[in-house]
Phi, psi and omega in degrees: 000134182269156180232154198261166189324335195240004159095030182278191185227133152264127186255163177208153194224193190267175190240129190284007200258294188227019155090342187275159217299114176242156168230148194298147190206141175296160178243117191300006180255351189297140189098319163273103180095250143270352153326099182240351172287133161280001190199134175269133165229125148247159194239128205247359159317275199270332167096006144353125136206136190194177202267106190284165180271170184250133133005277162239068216250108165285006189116314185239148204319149163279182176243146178295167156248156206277137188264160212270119176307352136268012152273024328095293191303304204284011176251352164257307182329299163321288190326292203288345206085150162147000000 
């Protein structure tokens, strides 16, 4: 494994097009908006380059969390009057 300019480990994985050694790179977008991949994987074979899967991404959707029913009640109460 190689380290990048700044002295980090570069990680890397297979490239899924041609198998040959690609690396993996944060996605500087990740977190912001509908970004939900952590990581781009590109490949210097072949010119791959696409959204790796994360690690521990089990499948399924998180749940918003739930706002507390009297903080609901006294924040339409504001609003509506009452």
């Amino acid at each position: 494994m190689g380290e990048t300019e700044g002295g980090t480990p570069m990680r890397e994985t297979r490239c899924p097009q041609c198998r040959s050694v690609a690396r993996l790179v944060r996605n500087p977008y990740f977190g912001a908006g509908l970004a939900v991949h952590s990581d781009l994987l590109v490949c210097q074979a072949c010119g791959f380059s696409g959204f790796a899967d994360n690690p521990d991404d089990d499948g399924a959707p998180q749940a918003a969390a739930a706002t507390p029913p009297g903080l609901m009640r006294r924040i339409l109460r504001f609003l509506f009057g009452g």
